[in-house]
mmCIF file of the N, C-alpha and C atoms, coordinates in Angstrom:
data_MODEL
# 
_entry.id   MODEL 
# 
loop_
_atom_site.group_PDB 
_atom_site.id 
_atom_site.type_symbol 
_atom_site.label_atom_id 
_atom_site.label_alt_id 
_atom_site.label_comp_id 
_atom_site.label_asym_id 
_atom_site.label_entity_id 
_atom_site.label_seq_id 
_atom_site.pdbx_PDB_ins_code 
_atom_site.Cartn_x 
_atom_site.Cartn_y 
_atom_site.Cartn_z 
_atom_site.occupancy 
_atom_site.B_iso_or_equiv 
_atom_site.pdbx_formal_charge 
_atom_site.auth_seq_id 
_atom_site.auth_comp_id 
_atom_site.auth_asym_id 
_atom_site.auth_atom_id 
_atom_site.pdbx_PDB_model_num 
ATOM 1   N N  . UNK A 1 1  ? 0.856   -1.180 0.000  1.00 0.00 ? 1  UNK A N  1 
ATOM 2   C CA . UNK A 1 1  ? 0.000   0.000  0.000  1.00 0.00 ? 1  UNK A CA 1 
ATOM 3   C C  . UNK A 1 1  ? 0.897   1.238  0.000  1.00 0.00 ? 1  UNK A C  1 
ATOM 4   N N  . UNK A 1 2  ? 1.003   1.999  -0.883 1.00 0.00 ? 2  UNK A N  1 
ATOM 5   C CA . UNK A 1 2  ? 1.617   3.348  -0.942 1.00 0.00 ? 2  UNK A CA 1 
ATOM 6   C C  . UNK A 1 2  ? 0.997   4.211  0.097  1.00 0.00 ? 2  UNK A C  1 
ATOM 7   N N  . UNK A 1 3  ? 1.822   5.232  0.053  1.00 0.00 ? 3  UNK A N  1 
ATOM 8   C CA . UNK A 1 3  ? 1.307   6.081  1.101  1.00 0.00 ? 3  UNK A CA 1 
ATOM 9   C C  . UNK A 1 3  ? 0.759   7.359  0.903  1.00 0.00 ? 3  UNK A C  1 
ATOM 10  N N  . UNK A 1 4  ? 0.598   7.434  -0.488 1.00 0.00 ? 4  UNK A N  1 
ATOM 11  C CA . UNK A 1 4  ? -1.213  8.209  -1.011 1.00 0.00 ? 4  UNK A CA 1 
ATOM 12  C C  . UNK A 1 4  ? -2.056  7.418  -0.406 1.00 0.00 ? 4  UNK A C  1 
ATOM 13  N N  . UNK A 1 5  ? -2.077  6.303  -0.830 1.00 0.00 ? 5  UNK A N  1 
ATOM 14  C CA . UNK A 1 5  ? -3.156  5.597  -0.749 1.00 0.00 ? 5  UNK A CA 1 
ATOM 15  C C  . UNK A 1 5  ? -3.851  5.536  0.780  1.00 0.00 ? 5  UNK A C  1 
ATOM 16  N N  . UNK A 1 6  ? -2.701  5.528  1.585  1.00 0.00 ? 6  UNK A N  1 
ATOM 17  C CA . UNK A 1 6  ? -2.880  5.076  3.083  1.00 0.00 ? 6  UNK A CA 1 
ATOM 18  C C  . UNK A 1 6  ? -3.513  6.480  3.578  1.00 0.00 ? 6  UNK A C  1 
ATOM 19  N N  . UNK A 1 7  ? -3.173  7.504  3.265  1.00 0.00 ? 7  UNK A N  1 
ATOM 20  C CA . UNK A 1 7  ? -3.054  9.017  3.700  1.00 0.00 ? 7  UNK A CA 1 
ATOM 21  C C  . UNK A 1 7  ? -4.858  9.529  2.927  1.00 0.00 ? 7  UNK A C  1 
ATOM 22  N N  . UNK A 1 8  ? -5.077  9.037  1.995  1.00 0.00 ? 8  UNK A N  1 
ATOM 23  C CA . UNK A 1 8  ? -6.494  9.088  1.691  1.00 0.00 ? 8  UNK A CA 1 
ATOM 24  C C  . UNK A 1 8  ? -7.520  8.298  2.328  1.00 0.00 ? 8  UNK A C  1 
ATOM 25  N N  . UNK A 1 9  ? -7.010  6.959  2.622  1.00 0.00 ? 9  UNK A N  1 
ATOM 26  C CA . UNK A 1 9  ? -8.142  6.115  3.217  1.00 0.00 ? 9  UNK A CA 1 
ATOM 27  C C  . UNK A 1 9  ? -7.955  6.524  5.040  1.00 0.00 ? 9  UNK A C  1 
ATOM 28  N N  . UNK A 1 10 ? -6.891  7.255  5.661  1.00 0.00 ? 10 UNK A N  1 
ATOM 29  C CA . UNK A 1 10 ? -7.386  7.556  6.951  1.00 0.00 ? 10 UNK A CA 1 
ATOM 30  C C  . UNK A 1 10 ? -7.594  9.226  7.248  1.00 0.00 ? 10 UNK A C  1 
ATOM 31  N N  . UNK A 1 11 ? -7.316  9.838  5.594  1.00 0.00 ? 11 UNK A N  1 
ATOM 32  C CA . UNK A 1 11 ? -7.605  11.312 5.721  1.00 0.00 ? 11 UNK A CA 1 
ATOM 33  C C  . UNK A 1 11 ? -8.592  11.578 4.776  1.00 0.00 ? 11 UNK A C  1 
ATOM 34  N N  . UNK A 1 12 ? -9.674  11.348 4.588  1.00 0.00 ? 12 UNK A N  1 
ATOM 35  C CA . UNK A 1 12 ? -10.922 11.298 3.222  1.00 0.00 ? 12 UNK A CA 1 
ATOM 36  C C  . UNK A 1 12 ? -11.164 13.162 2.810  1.00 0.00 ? 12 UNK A C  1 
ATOM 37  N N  . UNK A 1 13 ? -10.848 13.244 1.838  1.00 0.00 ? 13 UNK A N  1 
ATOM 38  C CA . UNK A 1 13 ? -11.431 14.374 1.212  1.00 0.00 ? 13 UNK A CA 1 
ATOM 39  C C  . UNK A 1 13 ? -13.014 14.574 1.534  1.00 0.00 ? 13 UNK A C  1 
ATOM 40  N N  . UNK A 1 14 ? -12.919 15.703 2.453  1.00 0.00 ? 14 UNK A N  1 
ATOM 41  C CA . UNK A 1 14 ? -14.149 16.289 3.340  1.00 0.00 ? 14 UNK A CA 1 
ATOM 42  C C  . UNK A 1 14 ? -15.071 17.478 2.058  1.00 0.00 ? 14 UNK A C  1 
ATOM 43  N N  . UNK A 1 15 ? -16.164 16.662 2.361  1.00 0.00 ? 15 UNK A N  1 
ATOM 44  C CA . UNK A 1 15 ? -16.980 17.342 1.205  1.00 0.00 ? 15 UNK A CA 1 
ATOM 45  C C  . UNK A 1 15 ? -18.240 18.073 1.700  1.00 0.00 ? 15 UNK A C  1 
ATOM 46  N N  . UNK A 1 16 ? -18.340 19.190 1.262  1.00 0.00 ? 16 UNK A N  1 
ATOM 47  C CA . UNK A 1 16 ? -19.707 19.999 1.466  1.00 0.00 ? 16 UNK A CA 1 
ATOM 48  C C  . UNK A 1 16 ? -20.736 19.016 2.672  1.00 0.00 ? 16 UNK A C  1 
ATOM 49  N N  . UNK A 1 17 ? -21.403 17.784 1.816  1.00 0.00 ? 17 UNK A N  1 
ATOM 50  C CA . UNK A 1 17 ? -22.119 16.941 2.081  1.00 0.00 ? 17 UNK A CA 1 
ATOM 51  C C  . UNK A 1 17 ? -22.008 16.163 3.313  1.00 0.00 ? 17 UNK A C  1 
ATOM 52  N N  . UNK A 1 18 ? -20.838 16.204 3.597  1.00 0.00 ? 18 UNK A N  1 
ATOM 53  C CA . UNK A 1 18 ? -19.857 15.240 4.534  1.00 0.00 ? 18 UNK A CA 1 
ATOM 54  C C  . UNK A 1 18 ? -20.541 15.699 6.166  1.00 0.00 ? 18 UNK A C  1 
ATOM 55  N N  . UNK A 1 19 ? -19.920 17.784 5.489  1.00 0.00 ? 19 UNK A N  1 
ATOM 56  C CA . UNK A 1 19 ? -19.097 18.392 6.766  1.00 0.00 ? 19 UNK A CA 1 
ATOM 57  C C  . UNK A 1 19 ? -21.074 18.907 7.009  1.00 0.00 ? 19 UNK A C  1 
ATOM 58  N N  . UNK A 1 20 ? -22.262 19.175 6.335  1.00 0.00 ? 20 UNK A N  1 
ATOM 59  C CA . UNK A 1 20 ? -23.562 19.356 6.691  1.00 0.00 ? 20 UNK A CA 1 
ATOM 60  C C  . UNK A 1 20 ? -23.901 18.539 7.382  1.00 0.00 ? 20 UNK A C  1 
ATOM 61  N N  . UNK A 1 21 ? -23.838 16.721 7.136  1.00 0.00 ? 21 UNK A N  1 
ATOM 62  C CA . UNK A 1 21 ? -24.324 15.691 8.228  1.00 0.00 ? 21 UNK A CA 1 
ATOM 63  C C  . UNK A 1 21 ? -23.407 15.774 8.991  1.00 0.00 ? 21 UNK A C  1 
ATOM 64  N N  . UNK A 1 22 ? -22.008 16.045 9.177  1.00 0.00 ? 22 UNK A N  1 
ATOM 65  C CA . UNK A 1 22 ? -21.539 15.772 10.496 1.00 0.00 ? 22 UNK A CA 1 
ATOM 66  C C  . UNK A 1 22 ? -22.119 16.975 11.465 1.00 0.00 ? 22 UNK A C  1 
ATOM 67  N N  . UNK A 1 23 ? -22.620 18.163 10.856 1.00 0.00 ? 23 UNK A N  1 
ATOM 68  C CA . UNK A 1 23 ? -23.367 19.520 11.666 1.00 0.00 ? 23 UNK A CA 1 
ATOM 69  C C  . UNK A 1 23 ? -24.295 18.854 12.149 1.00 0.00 ? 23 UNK A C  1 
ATOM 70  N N  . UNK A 1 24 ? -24.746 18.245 11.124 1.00 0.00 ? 24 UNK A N  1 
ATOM 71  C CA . UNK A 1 24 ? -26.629 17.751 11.973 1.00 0.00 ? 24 UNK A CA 1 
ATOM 72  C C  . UNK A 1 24 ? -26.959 16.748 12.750 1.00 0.00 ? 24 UNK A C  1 
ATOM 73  N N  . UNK A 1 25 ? -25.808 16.031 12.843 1.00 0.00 ? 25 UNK A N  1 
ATOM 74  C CA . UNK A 1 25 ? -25.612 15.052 13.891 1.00 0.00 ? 25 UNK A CA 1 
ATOM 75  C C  . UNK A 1 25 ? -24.932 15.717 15.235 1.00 0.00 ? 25 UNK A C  1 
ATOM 76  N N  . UNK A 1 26 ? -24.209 16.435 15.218 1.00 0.00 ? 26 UNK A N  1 
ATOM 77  C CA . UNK A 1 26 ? -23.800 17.418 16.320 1.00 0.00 ? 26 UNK A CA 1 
ATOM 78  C C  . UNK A 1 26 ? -24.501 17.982 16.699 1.00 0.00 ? 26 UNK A C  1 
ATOM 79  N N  . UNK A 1 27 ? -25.592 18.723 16.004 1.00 0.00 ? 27 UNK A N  1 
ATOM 80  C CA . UNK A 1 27 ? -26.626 19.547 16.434 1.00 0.00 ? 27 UNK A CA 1 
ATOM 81  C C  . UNK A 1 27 ? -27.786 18.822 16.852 1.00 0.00 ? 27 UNK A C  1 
ATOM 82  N N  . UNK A 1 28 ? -28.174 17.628 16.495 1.00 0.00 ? 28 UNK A N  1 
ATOM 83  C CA . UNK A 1 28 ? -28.979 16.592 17.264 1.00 0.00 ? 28 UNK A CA 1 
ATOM 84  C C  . UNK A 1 28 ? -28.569 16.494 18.614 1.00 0.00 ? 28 UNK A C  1 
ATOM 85  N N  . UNK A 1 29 ? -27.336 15.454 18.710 1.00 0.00 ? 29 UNK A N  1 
ATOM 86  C CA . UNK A 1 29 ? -26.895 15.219 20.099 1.00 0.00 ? 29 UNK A CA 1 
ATOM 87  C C  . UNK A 1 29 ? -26.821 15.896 21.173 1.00 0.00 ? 29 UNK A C  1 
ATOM 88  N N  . UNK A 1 30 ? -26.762 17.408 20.841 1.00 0.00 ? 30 UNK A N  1 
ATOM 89  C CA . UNK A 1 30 ? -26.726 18.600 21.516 1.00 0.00 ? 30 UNK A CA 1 
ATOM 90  C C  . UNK A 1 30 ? -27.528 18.667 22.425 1.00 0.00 ? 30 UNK A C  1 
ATOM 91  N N  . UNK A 1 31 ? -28.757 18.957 21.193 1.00 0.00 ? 31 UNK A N  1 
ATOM 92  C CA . UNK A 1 31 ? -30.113 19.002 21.651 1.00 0.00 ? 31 UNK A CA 1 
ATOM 93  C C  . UNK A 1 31 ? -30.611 17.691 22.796 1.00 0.00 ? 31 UNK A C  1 
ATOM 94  N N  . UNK A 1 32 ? -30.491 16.679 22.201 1.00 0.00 ? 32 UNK A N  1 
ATOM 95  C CA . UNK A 1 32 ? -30.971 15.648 23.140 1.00 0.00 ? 32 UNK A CA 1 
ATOM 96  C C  . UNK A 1 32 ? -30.272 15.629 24.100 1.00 0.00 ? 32 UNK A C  1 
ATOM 97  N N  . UNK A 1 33 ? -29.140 15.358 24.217 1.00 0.00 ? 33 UNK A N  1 
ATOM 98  C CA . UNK A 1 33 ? -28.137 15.790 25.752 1.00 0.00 ? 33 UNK A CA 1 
ATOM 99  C C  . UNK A 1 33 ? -28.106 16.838 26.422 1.00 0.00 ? 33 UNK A C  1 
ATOM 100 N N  . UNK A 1 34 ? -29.187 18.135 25.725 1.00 0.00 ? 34 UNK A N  1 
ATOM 101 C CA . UNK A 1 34 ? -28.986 19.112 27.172 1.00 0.00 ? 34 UNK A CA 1 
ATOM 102 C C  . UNK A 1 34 ? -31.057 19.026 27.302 1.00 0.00 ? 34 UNK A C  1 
ATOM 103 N N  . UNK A 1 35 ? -31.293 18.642 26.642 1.00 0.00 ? 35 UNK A N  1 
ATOM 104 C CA . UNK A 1 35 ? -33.124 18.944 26.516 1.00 0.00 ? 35 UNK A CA 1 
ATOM 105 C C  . UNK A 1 35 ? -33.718 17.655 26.985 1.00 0.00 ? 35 UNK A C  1 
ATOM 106 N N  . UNK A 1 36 ? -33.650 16.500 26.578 1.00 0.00 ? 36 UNK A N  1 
ATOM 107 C CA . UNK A 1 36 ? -34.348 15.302 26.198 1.00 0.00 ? 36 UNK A CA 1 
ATOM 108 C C  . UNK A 1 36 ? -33.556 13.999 27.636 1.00 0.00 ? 36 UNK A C  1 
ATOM 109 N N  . UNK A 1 37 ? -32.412 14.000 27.410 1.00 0.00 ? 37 UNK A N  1 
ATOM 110 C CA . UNK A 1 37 ? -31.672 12.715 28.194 1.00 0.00 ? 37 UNK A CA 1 
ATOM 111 C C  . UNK A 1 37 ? -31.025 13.406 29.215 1.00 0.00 ? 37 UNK A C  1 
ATOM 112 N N  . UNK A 1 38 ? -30.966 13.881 30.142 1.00 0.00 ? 38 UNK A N  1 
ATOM 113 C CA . UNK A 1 38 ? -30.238 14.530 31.353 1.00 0.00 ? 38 UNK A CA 1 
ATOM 114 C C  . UNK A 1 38 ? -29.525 13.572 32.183 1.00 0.00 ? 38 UNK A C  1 
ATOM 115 N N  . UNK A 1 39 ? -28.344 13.816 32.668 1.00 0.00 ? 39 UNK A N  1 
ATOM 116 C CA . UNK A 1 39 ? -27.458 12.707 33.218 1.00 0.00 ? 39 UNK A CA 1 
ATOM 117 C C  . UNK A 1 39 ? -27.938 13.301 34.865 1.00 0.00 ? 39 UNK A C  1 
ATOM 118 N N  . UNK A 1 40 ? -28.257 12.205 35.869 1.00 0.00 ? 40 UNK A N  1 
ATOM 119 C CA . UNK A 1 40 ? -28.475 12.448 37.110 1.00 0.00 ? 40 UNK A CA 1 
ATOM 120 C C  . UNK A 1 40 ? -27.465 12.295 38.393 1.00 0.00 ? 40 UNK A C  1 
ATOM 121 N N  . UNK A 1 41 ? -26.773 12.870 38.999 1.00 0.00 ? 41 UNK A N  1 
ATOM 122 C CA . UNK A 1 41 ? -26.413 11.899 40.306 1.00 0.00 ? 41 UNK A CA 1 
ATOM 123 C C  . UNK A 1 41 ? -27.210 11.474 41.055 1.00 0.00 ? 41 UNK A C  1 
ATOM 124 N N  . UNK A 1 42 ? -27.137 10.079 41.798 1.00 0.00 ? 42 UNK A N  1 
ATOM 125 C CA . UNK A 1 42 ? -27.965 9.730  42.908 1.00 0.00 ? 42 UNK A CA 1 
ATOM 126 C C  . UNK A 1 42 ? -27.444 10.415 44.475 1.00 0.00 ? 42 UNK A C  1 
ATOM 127 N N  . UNK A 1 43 ? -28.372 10.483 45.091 1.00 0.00 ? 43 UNK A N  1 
ATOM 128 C CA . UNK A 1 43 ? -28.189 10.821 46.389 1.00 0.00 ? 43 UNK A CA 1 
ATOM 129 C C  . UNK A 1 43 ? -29.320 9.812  47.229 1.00 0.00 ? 43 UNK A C  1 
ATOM 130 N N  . UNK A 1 44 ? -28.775 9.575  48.368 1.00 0.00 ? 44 UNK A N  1 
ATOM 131 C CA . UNK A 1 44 ? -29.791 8.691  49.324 1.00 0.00 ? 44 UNK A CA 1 
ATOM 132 C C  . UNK A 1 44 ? -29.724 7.018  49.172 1.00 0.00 ? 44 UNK A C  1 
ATOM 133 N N  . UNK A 1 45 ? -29.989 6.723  49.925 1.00 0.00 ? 45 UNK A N  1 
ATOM 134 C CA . UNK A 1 45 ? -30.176 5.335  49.847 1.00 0.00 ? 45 UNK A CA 1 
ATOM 135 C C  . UNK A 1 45 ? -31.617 4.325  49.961 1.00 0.00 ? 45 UNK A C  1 
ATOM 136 N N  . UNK A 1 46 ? -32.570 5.903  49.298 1.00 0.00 ? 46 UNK A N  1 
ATOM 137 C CA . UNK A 1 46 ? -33.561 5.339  49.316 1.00 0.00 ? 46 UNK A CA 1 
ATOM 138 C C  . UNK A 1 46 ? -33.806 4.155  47.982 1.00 0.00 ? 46 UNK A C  1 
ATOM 139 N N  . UNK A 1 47 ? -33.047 4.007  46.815 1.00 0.00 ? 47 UNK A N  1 
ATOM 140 C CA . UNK A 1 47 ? -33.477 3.107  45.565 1.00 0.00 ? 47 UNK A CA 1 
ATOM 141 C C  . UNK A 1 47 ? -32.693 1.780  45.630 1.00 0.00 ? 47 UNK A C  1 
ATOM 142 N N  . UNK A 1 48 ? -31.828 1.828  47.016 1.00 0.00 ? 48 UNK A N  1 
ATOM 143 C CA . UNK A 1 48 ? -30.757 0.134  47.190 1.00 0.00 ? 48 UNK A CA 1 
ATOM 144 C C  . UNK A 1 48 ? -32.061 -0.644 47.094 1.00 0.00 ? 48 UNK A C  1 
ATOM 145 N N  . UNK A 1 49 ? -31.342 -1.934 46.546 1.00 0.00 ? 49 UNK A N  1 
ATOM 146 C CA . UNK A 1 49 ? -30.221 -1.881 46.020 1.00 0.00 ? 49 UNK A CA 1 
ATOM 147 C C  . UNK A 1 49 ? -30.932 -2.014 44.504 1.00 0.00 ? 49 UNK A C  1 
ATOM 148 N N  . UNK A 1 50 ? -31.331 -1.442 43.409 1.00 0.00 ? 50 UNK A N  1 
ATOM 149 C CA . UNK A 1 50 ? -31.067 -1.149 42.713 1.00 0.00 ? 50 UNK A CA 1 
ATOM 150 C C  . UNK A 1 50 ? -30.337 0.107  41.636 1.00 0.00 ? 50 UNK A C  1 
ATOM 151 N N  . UNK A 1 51 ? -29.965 1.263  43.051 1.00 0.00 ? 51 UNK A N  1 
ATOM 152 C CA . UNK A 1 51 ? -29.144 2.004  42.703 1.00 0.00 ? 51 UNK A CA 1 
ATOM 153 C C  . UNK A 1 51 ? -28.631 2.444  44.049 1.00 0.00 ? 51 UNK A C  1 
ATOM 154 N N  . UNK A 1 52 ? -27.495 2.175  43.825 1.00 0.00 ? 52 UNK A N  1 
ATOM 155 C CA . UNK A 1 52 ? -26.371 3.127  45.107 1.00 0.00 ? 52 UNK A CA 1 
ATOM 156 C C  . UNK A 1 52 ? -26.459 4.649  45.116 1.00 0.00 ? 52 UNK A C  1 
ATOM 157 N N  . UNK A 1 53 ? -25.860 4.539  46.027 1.00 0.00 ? 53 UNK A N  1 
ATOM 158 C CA . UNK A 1 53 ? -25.806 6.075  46.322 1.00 0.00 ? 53 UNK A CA 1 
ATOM 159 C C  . UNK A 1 53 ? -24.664 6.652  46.157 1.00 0.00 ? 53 UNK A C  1 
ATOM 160 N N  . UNK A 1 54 ? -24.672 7.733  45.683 1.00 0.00 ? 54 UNK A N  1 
ATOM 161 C CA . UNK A 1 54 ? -23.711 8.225  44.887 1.00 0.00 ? 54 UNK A CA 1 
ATOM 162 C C  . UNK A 1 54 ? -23.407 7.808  43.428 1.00 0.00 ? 54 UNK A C  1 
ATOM 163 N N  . UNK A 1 55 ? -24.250 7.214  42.572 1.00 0.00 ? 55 UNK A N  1 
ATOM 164 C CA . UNK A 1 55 ? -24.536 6.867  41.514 1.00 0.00 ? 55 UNK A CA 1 
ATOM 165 C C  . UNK A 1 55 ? -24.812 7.650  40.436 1.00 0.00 ? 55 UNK A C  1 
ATOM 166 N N  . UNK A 1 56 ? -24.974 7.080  39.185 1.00 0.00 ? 56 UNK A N  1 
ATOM 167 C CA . UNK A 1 56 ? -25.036 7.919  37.636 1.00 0.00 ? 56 UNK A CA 1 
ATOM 168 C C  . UNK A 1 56 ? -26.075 7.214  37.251 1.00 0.00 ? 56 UNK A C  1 
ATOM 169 N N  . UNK A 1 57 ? -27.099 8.023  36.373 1.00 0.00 ? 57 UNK A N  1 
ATOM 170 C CA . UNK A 1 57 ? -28.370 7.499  35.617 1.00 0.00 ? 57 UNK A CA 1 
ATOM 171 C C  . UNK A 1 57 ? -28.490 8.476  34.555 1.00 0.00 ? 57 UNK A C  1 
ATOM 172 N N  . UNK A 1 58 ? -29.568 7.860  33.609 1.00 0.00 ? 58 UNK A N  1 
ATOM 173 C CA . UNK A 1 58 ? -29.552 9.085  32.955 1.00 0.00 ? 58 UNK A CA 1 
ATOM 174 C C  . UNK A 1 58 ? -31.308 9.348  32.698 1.00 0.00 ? 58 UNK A C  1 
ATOM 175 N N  . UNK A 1 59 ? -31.872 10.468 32.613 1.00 0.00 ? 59 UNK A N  1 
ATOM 176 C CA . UNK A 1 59 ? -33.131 10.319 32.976 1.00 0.00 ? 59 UNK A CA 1 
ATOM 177 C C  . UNK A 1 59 ? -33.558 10.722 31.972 1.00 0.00 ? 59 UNK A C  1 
ATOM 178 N N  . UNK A 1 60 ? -34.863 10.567 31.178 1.00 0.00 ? 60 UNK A N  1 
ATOM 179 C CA . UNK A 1 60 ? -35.115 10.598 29.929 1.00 0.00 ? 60 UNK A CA 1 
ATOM 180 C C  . UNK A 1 60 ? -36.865 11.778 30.197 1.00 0.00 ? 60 UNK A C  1 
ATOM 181 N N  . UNK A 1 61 ? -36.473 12.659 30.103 1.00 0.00 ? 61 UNK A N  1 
ATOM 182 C CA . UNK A 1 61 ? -37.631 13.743 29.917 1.00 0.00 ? 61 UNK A CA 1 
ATOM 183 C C  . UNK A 1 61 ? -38.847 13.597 29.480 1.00 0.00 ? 61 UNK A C  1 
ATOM 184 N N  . UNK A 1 62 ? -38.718 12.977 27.819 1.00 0.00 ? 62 UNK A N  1 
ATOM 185 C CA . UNK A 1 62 ? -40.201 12.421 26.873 1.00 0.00 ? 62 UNK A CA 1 
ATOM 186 C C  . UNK A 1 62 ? -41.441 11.929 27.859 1.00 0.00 ? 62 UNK A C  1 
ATOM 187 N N  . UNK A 1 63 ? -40.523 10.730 28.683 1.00 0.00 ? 63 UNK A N  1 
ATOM 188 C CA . UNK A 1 63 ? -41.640 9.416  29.069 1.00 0.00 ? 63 UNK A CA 1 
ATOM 189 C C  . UNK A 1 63 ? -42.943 9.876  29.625 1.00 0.00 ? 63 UNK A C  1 
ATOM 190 N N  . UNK A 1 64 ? -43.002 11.019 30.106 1.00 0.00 ? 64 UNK A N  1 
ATOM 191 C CA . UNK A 1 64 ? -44.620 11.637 30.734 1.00 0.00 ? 64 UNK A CA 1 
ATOM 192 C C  . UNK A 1 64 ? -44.892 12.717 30.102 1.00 0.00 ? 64 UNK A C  1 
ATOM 193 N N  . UNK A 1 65 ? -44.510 12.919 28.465 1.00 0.00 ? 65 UNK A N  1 
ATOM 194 C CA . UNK A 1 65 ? -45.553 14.227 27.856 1.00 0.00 ? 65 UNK A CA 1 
ATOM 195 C C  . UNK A 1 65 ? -46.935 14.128 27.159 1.00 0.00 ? 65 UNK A C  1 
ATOM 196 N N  . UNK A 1 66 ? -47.317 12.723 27.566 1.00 0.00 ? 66 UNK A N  1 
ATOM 197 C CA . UNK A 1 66 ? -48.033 12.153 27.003 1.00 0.00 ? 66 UNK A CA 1 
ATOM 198 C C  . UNK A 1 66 ? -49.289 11.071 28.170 1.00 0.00 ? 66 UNK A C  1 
ATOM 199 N N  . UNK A 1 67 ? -48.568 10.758 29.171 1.00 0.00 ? 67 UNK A N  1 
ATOM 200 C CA . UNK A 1 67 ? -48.905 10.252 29.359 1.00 0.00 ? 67 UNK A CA 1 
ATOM 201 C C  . UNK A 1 67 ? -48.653 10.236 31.090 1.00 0.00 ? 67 UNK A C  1 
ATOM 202 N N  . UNK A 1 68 ? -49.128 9.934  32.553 1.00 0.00 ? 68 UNK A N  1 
ATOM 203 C CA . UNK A 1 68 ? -48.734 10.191 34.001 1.00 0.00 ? 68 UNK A CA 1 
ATOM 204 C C  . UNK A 1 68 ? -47.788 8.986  34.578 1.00 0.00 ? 68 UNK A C  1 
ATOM 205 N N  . UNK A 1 69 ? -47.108 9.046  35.366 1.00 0.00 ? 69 UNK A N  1 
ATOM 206 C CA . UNK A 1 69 ? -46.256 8.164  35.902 1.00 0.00 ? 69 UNK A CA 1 
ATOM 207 C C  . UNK A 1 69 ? -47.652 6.686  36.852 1.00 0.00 ? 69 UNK A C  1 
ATOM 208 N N  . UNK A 1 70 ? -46.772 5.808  36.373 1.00 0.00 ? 70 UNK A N  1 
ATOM 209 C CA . UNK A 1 70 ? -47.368 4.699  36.824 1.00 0.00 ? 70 UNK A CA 1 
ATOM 210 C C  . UNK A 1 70 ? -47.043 3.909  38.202 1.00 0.00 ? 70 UNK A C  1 
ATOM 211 N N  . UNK A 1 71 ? -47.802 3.058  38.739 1.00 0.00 ? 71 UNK A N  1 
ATOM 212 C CA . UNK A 1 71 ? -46.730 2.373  39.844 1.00 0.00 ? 71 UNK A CA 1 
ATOM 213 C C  . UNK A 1 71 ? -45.636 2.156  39.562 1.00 0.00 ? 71 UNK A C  1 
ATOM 214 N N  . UNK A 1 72 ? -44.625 1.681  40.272 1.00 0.00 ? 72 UNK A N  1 
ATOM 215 C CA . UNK A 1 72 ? -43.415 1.220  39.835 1.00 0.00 ? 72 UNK A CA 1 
ATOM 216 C C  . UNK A 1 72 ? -42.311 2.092  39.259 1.00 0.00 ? 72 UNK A C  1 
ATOM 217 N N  . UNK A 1 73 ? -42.572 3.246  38.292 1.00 0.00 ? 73 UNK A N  1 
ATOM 218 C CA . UNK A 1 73 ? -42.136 3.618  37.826 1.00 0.00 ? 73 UNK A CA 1 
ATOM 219 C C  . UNK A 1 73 ? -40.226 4.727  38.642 1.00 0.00 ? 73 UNK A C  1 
ATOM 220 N N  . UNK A 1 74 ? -39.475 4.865  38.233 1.00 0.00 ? 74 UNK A N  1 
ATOM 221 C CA . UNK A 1 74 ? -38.894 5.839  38.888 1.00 0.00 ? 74 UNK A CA 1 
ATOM 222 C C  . UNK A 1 74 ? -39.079 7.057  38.259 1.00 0.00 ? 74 UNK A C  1 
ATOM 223 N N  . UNK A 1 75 ? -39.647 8.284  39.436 1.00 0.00 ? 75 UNK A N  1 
ATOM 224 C CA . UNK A 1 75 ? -39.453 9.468  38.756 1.00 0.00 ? 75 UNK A CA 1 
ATOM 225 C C  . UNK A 1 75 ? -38.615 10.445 39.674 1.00 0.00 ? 75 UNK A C  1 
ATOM 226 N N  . UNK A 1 76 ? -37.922 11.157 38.824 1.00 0.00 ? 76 UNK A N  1 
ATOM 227 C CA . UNK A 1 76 ? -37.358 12.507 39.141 1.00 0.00 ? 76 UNK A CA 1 
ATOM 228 C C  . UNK A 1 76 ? -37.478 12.954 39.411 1.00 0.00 ? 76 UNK A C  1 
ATOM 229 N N  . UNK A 1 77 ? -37.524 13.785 40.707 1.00 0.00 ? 77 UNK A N  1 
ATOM 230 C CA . UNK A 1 77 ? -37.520 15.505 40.816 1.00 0.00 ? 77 UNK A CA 1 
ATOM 231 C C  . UNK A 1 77 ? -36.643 16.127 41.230 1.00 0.00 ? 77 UNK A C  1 
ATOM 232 N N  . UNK A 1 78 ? -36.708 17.576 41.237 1.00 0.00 ? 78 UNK A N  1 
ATOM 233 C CA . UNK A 1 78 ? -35.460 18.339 41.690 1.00 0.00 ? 78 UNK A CA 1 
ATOM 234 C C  . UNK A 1 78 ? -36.176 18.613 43.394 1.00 0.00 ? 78 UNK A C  1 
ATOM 235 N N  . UNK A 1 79 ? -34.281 18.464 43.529 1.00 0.00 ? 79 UNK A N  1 
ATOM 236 C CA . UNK A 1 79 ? -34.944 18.455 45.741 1.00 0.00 ? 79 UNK A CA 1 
ATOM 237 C C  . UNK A 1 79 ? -33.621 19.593 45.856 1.00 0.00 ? 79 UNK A C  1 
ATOM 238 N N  . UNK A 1 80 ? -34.380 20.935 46.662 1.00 0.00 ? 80 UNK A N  1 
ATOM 239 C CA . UNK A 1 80 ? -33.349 21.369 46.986 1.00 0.00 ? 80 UNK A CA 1 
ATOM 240 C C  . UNK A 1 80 ? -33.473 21.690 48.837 1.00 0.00 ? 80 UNK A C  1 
ATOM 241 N N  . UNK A 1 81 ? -32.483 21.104 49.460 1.00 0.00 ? 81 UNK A N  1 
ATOM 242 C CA . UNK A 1 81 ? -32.830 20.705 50.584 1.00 0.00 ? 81 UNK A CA 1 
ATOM 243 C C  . UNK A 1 81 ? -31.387 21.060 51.208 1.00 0.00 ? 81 UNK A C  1 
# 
């Protein structure tokens, strides 16, 4: 393998088309990671043991715009205490 060859297949000529979907995929993820999917810490030891305390989750906004929380369910709120 020459080393055009090598230097094209791990450096690809970036095209108009390329560099718009890589925007709109950036600009998706954005959105959903600061709007839609929120990363939580746990506090308390009220959810052992299926979550520790001092733990990471990530909580998903959508699941009740439509519809009310059910038994069972875990929900979120903000506690400022």
């Amino acid at each position: 393998m020459s080393a055009a060859t090598l230097r094209r297949f791990l450096f690809p000529a970036l095209s108009r088309l390329f560099l718009l979907r890589l925007f709109l995929v950036t600009l998706a993820a954005v959105v959903v990671f600061t709007q839609a999917l929120l990363p939580l810490h746990i506090q308390g030891k009220s959810m052992e043991p299926t979550y520790r305390d001092g733990g990471f989750n990530f909580c998903w906004r959508g699941r009740y715009l439509f519809s009310e929380p059910a038994r069972g369910d875990v929900v979120a709120i903000r506690f400022w205490g």
